[in-house]
Phi, psi and omega in degrees: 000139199278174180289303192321341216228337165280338196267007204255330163323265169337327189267325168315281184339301177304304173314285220278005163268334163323334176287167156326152172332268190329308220287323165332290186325299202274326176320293166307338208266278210269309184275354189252291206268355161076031174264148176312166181292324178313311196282318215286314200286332178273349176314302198259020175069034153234187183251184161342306226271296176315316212290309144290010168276311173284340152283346165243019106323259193308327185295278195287008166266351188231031171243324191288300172309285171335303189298353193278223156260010178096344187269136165015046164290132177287212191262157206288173196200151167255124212122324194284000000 
């Protein structure tokens, strides 16, 4: 792995722990761990609806974290 592609590893990493609880949960759930919107909603005991709000909650807290340069952002927010 090149330092670019560790340091861009690294800087992911950093985003998605940074996000909020929920929207963590289903990001890792659905983009990490590869479950359907369905198993995520029954995972976590919400519905559908919910599954896809906080996933598109987490996609922009973490395109937003991502633009900056990544060095020492607290956690990311919605709003922020």
């Amino acid at each position: 792995m090149s330092d670019i592609d560790a340091r861009l590893v690294a800087r992911m990493g950093a985003a998605v722990a940074a996000l909020p609880e929920p929207e963590q949960a289903v990001f890792v759930l659905h983009a990490i761990d590869e479950y359907d919107y369905a198993t995520v909603a029954a995972r976590l005991g919400v519905d559908l609806a919910e599954v896809e709000r906080l996933l598109a909650s987490a996609l922009v807290l973490l395109a937003r974290h991502l633009a900056g340069d990544g060095a020492d952002e607290g956690p990311v927010r919605n709003g922020a």
